[in-house]
C-alpha positions in Angstrom: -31.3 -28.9 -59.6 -30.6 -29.5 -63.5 -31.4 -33.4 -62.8 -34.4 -32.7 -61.1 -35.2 -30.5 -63.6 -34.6 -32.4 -66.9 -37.5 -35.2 -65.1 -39.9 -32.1 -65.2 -39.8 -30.9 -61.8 -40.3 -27.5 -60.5 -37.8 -26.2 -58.2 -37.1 -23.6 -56.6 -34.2 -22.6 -54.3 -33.1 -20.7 -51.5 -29.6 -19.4 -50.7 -29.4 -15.9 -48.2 -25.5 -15.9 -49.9 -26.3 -16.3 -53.7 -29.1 -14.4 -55.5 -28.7 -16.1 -58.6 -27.7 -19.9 -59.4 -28.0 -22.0 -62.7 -30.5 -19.0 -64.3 -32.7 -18.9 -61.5 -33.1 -16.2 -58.6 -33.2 -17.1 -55.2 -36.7 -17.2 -53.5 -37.3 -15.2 -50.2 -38.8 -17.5 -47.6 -41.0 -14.9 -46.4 -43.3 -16.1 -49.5 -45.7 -18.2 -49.1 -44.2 -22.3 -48.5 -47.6 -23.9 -48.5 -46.9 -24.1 -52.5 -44.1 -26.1 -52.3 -44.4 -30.2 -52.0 -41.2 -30.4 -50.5 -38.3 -28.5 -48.9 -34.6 -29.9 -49.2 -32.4 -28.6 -46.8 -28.5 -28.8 -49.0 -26.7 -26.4 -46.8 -26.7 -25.5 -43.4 -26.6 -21.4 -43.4 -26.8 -19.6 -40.4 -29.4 -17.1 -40.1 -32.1 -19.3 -41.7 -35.2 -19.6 -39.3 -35.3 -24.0 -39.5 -38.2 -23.4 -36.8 -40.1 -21.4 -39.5 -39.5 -24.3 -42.2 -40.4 -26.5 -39.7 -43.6 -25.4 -38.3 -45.5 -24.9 -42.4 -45.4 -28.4 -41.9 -44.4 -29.2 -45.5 -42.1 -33.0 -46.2 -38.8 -31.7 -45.4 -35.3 -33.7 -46.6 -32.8 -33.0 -44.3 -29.7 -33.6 -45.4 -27.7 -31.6 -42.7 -28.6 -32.9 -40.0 -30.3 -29.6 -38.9 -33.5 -31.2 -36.8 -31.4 -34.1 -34.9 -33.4 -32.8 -31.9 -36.7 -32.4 -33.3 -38.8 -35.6 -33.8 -41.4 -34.5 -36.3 -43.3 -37.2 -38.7 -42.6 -34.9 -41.9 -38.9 -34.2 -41.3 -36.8 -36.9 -42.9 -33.5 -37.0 -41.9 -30.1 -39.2 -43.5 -29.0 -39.2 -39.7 -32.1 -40.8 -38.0 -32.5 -43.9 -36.4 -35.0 -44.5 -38.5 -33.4 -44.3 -41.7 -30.7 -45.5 -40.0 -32.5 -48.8 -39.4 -34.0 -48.9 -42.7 -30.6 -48.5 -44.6 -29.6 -51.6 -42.6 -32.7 -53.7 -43.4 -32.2 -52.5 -46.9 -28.5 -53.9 -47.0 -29.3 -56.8 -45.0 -31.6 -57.8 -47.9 -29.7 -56.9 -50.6 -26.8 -59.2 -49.1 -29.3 -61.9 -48.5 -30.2 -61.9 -52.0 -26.3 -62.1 -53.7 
C-alpha cells in the first residue's frame, strides 16, 4: 500500500480480520465498489463473497488464485493460461535478446 501510495494512488483496503492497517480503517464491501478502478485480491479470507466482487464487474488482480474456475475478461489472474503464456513469450524474448 505505502508504494502505491507514495506514486499518488488512492487505495483503499479490505481485511474482515484487521480494522486498522498502516493508518487506514478497513472498508466494508457492502459500500458502493463502482468507485474503485481496481480490486486486488492479497489474501484469500474465508467468508468474503468473491461472487459479489466478481459480478460489479470492476478489473480485478487475483493474486490467490481465487477465480481458477471462472473465465471472466476483467479477472486477471498470476495462475492463468493466459498469463501463463504471456510470461513465457515475455522470457522467450528477453532470452532472445541477451
Amino acid at each position: 500500500m505505502h508504494l502505491l501510495e507514495k506514486e499518488k494512488v488512492a487505495v483503499d483496503f479490505h481485511d474482515p480480520y484487521i480494522d486498522e492497517f498502516m493508518g487506514k480503517k478497513s472498508v466494508k464491501l457492502g459500500v458502493s465498489l463502482t468507485k474503485y478502478d481496481l480490486i486486488i485480491i492479497v489474501v484469500a479470507h474465508k467468508g468474503v463473497d468473491y461472487n459479489k466482487l466478481a459480478s460489479v464487474g470492476i478489473p480485478i488482480l487475483d493474486t490467490k488464485d481465487i477465480y481458477h474456475d471462472f473465465s471472466l475478461p476483467h479477472i486477471y489472474s498470476f495462475f492463468s493460461k493466459n498469463v501463463t503464456k504471456r510470461n513465457k513469450k515475455i522470457k522467450a524474448s528477453l532470452t532472445a535478446k541477451v
